[in-house]
CHARMM internal coordinates of N, CA and C (Angstrom, degrees):
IC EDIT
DIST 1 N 1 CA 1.4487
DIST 1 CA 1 C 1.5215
ANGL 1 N 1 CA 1 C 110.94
DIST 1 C 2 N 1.4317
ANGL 1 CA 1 C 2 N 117.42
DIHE 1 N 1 CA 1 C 2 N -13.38
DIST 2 N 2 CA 1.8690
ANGL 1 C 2 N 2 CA 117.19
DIHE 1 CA 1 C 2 N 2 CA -162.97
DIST 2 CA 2 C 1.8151
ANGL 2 N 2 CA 2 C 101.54
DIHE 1 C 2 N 2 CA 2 C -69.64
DIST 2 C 3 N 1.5719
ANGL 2 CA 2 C 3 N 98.68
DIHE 2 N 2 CA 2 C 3 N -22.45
DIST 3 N 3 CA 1.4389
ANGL 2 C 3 N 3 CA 102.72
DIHE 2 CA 2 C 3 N 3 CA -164.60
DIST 3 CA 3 C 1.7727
ANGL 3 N 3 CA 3 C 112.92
DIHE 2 C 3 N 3 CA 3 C -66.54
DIST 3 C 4 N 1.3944
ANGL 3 CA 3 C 4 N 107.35
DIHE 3 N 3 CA 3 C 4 N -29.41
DIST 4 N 4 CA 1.5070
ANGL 3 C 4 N 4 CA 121.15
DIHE 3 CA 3 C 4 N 4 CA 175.88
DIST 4 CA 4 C 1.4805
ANGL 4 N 4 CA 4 C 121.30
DIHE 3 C 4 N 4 CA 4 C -86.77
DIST 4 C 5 N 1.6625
ANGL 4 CA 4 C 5 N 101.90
DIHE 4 N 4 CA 4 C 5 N -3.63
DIST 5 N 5 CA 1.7398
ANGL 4 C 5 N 5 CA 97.32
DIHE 4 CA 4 C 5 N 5 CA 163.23
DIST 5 CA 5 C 1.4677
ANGL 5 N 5 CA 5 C 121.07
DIHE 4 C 5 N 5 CA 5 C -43.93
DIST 5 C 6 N 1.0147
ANGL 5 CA 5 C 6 N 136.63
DIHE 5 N 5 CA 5 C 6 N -45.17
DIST 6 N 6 CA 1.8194
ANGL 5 C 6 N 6 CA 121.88
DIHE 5 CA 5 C 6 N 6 CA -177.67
DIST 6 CA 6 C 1.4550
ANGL 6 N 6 CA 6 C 110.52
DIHE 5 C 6 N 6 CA 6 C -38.32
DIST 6 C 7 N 1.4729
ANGL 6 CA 6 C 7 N 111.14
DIHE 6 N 6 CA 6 C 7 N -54.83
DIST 7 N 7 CA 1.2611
ANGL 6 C 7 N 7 CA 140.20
DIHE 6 CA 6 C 7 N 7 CA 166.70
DIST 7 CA 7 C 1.7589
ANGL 7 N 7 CA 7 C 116.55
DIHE 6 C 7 N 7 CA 7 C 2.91
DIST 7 C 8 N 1.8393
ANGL 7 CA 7 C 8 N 78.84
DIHE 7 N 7 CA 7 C 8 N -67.15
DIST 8 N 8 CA 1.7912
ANGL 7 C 8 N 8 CA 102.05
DIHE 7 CA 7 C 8 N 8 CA 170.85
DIST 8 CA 8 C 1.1494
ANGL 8 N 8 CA 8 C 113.35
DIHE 7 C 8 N 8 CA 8 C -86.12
DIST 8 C 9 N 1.3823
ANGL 8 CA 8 C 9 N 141.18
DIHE 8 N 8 CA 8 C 9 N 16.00
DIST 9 N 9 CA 1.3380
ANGL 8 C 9 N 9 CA 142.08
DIHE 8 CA 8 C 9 N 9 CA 174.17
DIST 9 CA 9 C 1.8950
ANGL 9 N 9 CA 9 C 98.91
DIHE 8 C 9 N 9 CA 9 C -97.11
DIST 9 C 10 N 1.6706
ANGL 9 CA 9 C 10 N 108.40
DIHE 9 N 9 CA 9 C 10 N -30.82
DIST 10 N 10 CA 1.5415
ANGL 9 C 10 N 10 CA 107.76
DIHE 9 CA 9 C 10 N 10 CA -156.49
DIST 10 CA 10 C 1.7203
ANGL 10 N 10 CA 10 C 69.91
DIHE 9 C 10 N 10 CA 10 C -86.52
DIST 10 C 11 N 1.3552
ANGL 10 CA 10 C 11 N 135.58
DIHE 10 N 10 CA 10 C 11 N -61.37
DIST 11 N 11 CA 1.4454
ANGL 10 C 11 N 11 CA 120.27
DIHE 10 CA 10 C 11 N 11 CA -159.38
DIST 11 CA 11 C 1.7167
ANGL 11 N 11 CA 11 C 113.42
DIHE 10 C 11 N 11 CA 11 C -42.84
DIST 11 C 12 N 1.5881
ANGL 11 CA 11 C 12 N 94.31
DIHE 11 N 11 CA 11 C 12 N -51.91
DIST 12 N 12 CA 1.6449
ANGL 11 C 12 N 12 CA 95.87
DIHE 11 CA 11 C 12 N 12 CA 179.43
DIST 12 CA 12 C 1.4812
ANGL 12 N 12 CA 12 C 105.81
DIHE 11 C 12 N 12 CA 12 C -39.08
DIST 12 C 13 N 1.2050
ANGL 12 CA 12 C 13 N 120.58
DIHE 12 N 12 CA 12 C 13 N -84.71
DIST 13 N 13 CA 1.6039
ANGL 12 C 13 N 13 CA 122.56
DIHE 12 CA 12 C 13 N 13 CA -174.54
DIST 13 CA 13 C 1.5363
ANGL 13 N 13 CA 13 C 109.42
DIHE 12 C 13 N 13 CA 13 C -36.38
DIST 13 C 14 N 1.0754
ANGL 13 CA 13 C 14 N 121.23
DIHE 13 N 13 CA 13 C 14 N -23.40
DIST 14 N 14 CA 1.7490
ANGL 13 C 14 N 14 CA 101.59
DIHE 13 CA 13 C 14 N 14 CA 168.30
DIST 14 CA 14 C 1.4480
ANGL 14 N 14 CA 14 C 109.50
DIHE 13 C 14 N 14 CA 14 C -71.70
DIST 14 C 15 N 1.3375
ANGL 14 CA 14 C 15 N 111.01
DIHE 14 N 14 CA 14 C 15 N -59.89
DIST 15 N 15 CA 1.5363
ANGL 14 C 15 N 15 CA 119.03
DIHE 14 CA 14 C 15 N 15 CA 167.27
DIST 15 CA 15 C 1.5167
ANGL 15 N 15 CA 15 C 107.15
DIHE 14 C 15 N 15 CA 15 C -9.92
DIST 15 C 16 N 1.3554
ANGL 15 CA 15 C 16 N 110.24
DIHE 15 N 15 CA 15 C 16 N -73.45
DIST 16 N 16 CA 1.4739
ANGL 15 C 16 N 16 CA 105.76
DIHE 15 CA 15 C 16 N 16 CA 179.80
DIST 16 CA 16 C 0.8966
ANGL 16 N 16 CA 16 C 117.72
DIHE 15 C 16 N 16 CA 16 C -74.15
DIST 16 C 17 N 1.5590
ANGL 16 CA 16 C 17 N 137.71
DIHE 16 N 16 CA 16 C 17 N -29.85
DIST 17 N 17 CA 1.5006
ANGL 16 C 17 N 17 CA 114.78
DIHE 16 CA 16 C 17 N 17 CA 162.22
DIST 17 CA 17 C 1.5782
ANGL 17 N 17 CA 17 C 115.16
DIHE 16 C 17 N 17 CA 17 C -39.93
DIST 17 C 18 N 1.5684
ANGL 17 CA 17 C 18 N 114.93
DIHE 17 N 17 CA 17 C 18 N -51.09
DIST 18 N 18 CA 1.3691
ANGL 17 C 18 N 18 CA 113.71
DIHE 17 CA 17 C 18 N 18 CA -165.64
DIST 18 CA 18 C 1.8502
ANGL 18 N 18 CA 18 C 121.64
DIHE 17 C 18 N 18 CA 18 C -37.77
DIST 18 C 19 N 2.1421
ANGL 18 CA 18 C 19 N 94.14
DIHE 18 N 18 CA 18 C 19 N -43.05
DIST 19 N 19 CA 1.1389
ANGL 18 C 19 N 19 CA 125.77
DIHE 18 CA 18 C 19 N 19 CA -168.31
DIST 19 CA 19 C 1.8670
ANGL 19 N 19 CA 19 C 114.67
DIHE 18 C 19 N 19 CA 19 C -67.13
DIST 19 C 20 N 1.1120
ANGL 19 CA 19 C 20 N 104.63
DIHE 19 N 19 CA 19 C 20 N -21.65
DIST 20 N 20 CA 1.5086
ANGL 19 C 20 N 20 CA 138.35
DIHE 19 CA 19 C 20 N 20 CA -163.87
DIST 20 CA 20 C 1.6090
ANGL 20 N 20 CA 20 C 74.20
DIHE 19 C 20 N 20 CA 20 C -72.44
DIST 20 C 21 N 1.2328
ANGL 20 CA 20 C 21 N 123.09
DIHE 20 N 20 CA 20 C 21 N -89.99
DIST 21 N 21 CA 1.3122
ANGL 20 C 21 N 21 CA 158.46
DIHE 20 CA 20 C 21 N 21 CA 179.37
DIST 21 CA 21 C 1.6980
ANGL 21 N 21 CA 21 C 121.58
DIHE 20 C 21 N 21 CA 21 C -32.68
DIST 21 C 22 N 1.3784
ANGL 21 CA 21 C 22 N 100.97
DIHE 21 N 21 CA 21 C 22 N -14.93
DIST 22 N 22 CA 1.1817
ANGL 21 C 22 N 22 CA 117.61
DIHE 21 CA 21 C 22 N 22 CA -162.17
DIST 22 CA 22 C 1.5655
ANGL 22 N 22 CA 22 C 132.80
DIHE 21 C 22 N 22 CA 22 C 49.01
DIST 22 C 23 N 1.4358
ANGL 22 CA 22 C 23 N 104.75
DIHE 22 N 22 CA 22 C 23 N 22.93
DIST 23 N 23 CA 1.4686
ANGL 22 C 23 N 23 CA 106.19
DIHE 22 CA 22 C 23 N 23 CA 176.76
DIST 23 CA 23 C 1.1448
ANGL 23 N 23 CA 23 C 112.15
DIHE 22 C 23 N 23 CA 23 C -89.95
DIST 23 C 24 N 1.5867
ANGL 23 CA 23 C 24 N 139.30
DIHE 23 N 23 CA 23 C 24 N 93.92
DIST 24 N 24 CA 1.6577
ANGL 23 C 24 N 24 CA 149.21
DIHE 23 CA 23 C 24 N 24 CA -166.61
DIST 24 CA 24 C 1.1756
ANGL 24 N 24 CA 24 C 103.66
DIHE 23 C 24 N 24 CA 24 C -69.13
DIST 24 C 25 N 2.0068
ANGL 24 CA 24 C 25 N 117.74
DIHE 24 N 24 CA 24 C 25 N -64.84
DIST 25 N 25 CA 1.3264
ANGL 24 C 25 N 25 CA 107.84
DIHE 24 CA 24 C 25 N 25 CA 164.78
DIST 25 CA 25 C 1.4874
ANGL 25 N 25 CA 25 C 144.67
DIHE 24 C 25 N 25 CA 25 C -39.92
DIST 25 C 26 N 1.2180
ANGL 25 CA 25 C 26 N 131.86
DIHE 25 N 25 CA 25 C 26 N -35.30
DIST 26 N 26 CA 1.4410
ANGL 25 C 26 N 26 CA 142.39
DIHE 25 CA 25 C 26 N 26 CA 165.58
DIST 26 CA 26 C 2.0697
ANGL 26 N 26 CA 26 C 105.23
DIHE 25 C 26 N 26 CA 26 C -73.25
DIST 26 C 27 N 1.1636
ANGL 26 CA 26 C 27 N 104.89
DIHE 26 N 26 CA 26 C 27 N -31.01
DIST 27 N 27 CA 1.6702
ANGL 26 C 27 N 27 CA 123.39
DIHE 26 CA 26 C 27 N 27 CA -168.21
DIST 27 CA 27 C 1.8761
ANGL 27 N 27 CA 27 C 79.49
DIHE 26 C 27 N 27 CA 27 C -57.81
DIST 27 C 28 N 1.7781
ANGL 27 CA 27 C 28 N 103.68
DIHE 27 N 27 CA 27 C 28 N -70.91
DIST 28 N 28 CA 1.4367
ANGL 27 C 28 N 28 CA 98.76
DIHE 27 CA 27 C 28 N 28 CA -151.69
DIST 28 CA 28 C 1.1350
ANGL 28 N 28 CA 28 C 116.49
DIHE 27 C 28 N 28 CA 28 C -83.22
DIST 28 C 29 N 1.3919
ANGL 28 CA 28 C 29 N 113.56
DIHE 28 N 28 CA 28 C 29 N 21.05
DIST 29 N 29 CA 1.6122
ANGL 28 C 29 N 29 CA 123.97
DIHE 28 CA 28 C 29 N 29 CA 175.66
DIST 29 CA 29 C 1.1806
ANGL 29 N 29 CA 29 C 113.00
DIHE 28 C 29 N 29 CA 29 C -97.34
DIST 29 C 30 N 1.4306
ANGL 29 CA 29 C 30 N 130.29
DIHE 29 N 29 CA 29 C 30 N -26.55
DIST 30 N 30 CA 1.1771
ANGL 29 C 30 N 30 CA 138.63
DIHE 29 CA 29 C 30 N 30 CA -159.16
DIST 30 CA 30 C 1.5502
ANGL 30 N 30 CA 30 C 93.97
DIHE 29 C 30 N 30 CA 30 C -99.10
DIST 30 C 31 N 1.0128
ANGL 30 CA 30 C 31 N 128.60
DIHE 30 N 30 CA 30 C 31 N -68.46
DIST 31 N 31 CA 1.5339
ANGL 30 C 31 N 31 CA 158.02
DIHE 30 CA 30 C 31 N 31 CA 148.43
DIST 31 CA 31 C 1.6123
ANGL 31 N 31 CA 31 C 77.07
DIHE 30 C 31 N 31 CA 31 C -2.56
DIST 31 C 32 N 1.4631
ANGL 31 CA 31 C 32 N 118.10
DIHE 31 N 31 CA 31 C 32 N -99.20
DIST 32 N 32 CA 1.7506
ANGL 31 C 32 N 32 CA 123.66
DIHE 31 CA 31 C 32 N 32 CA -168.56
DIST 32 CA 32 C 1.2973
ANGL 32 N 32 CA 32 C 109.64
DIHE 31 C 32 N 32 CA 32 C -31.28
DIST 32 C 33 N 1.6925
ANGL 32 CA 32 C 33 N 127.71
DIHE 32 N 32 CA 32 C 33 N -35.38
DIST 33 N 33 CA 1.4475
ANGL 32 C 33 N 33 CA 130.91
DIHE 32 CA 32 C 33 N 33 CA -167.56
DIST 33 CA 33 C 1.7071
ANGL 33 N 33 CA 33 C 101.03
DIHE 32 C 33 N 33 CA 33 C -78.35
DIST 33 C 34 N 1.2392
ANGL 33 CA 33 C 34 N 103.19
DIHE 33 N 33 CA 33 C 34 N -65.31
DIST 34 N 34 CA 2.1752
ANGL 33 C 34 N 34 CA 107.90
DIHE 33 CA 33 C 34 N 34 CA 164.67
DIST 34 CA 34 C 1.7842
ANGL 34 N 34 CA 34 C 102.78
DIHE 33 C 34 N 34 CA 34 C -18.02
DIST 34 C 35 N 1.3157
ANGL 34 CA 34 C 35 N 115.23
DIHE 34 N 34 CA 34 C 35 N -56.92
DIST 35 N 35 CA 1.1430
ANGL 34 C 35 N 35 CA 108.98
DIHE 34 CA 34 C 35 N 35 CA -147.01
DIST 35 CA 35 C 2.1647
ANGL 35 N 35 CA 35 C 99.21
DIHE 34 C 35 N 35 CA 35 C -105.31
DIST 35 C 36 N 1.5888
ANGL 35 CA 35 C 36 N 103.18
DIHE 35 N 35 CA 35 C 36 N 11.54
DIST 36 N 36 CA 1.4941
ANGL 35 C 36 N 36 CA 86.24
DIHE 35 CA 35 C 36 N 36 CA 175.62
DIST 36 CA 36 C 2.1493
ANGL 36 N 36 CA 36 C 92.10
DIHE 35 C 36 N 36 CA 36 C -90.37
DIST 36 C 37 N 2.0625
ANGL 36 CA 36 C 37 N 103.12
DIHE 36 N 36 CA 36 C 37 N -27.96
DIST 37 N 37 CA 1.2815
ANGL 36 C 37 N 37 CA 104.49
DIHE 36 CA 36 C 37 N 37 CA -174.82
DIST 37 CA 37 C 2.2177
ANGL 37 N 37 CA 37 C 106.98
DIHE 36 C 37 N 37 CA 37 C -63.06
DIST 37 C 38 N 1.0726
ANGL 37 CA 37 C 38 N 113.78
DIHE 37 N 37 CA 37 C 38 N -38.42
DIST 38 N 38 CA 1.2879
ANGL 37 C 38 N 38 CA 129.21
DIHE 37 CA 37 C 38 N 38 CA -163.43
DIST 38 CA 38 C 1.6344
ANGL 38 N 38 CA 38 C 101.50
DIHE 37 C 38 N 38 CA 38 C -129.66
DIST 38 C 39 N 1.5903
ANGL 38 CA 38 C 39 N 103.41
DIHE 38 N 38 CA 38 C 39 N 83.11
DIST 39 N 39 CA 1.8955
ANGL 38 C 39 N 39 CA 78.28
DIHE 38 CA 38 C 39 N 39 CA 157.92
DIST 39 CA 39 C 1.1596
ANGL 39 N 39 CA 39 C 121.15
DIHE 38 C 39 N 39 CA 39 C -116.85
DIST 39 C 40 N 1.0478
ANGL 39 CA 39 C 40 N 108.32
DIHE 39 N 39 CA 39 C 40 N 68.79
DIST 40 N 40 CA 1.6267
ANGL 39 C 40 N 40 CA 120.87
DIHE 39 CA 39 C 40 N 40 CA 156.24
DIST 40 CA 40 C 1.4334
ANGL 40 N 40 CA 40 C 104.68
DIHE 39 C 40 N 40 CA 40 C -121.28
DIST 40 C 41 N 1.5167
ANGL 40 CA 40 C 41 N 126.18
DIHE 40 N 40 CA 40 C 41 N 4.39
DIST 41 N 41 CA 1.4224
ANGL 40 C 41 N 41 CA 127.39
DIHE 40 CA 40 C 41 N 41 CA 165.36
DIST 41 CA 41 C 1.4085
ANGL 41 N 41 CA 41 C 114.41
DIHE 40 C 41 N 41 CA 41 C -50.71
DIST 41 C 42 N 1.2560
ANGL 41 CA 41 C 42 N 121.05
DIHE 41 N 41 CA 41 C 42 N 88.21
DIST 42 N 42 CA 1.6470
ANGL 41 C 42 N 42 CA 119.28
DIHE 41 CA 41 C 42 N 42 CA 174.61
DIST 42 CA 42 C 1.7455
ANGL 42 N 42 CA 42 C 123.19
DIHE 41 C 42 N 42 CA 42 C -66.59
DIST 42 C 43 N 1.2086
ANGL 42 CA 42 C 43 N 72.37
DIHE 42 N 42 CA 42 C 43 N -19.74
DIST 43 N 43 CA 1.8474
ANGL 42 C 43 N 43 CA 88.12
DIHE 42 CA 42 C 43 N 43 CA 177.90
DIST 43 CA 43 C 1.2770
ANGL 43 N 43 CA 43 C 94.61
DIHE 42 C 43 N 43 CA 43 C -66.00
DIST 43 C 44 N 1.4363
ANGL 43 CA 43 C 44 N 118.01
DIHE 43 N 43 CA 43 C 44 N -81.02
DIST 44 N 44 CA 1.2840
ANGL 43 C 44 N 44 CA 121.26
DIHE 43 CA 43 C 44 N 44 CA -146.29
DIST 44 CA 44 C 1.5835
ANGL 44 N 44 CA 44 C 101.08
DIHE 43 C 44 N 44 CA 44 C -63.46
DIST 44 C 45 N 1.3855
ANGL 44 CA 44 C 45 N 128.23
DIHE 44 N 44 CA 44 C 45 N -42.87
DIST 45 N 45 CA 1.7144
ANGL 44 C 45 N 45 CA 127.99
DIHE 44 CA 44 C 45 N 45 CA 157.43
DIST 45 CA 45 C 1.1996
ANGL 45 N 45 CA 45 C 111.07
DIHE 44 C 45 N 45 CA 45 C -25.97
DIST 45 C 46 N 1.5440
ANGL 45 CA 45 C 46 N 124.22
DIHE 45 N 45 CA 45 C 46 N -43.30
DIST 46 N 46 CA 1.0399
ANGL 45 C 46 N 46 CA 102.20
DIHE 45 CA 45 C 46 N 46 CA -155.87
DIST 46 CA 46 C 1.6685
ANGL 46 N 46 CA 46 C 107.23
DIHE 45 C 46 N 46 CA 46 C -100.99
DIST 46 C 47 N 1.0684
ANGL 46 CA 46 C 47 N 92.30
DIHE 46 N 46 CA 46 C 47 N -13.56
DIST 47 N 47 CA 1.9371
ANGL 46 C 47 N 47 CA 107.17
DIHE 46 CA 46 C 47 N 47 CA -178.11
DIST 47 CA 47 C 1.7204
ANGL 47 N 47 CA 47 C 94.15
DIHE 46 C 47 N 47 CA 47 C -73.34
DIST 47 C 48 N 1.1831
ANGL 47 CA 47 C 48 N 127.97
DIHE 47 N 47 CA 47 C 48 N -24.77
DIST 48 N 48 CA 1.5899
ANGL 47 C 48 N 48 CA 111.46
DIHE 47 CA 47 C 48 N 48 CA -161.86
DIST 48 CA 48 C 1.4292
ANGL 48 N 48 CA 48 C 76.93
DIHE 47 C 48 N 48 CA 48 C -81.55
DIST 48 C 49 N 1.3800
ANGL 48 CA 48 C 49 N 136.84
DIHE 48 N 48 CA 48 C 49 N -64.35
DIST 49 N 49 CA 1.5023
ANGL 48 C 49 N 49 CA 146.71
DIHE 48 CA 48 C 49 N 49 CA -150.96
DIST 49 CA 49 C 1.9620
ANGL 49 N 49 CA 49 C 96.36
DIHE 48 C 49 N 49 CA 49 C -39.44
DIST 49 C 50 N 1.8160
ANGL 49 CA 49 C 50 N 85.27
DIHE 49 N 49 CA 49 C 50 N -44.28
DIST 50 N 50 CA 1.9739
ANGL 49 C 50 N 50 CA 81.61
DIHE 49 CA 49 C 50 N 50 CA -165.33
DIST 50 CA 50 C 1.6732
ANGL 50 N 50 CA 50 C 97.83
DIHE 49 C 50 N 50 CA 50 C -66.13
DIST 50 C 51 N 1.0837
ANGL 50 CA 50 C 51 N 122.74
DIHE 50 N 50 CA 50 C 51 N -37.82
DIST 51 N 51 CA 1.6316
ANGL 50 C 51 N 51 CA 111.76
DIHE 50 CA 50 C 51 N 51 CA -150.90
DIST 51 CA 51 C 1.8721
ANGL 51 N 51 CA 51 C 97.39
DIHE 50 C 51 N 51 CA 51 C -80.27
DIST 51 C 52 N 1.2343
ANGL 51 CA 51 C 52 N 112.46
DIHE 51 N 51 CA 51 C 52 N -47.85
DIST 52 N 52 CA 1.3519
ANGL 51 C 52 N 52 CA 116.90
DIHE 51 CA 51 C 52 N 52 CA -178.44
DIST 52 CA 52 C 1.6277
ANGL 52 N 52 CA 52 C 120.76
DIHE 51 C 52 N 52 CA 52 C -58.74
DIST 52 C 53 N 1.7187
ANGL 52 CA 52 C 53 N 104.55
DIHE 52 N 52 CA 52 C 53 N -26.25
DIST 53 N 53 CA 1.6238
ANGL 52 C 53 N 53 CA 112.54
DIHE 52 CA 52 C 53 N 53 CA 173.69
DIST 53 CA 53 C 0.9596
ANGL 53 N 53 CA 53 C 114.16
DIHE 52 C 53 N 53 CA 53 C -158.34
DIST 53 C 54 N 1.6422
ANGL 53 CA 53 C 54 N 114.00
DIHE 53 N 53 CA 53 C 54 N 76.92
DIST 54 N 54 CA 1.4323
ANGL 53 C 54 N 54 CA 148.12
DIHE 53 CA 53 C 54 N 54 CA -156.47
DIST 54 CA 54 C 1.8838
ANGL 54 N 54 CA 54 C 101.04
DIHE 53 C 54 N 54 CA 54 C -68.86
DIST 54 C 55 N 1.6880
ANGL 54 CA 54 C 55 N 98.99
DIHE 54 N 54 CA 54 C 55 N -31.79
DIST 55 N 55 CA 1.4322
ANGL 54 C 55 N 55 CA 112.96
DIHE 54 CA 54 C 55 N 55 CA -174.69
DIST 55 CA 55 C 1.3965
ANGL 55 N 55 CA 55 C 114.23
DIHE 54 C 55 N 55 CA 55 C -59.77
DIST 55 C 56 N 1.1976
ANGL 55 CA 55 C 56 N 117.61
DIHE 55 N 55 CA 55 C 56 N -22.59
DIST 56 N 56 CA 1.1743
ANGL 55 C 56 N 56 CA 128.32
DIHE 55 CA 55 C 56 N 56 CA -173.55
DIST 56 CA 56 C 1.3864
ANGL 56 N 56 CA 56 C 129.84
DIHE 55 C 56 N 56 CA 56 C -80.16
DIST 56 C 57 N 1.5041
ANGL 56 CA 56 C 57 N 106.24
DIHE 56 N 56 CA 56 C 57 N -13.85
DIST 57 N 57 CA 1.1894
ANGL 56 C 57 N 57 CA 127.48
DIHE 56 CA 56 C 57 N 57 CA -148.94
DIST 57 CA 57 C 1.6204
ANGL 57 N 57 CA 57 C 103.30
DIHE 56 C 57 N 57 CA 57 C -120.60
DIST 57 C 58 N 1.3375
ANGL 57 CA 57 C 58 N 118.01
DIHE 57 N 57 CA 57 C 58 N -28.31
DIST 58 N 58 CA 1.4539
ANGL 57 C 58 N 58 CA 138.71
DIHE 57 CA 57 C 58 N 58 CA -168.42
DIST 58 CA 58 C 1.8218
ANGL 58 N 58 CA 58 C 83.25
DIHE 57 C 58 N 58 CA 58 C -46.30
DIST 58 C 59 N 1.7002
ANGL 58 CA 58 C 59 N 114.54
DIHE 58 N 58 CA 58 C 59 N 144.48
DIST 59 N 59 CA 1.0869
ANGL 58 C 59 N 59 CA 124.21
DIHE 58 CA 58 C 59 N 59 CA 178.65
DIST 59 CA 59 C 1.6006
ANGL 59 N 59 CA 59 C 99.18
DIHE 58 C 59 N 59 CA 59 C -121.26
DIST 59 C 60 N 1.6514
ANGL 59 CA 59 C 60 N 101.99
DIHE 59 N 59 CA 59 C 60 N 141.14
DIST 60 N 60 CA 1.4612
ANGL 59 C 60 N 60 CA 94.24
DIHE 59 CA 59 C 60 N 60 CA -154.04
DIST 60 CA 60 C 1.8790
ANGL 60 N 60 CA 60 C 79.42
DIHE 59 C 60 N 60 CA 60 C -104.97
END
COOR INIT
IC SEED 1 N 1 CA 1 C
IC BUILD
């Protein structure tokens, strides 16, 4: 599977397009798909974490 990592690099960048856009639902779908090809994607782990519990994330 290591050979199709880029793969999850092109999903990530949709992810954030989605986010750009404000579409969360499509964001954390795409984002979830990155990381069924690559899960060691910390990015994309960590981007679902922000959109799903944004509260968490608030910088004081």
């Amino acid at each position: 599977m290591s050979e199709f990592t880029s793969f999850s690099n092109t999903y990530d960048s949709l992810g954030e397009a989605y986010m750009v856009i404000r579409d969360r639902e499509n964001s954390i779908w795409i984002y979830e798909e990155s990381l069924k090809i690559d899960p060691e994607n910390f990015n994309a782990e960590d981007q679902v974490e922000r959109i799903k519990f944004p509260i968490r994330f608030v910088e004081s």
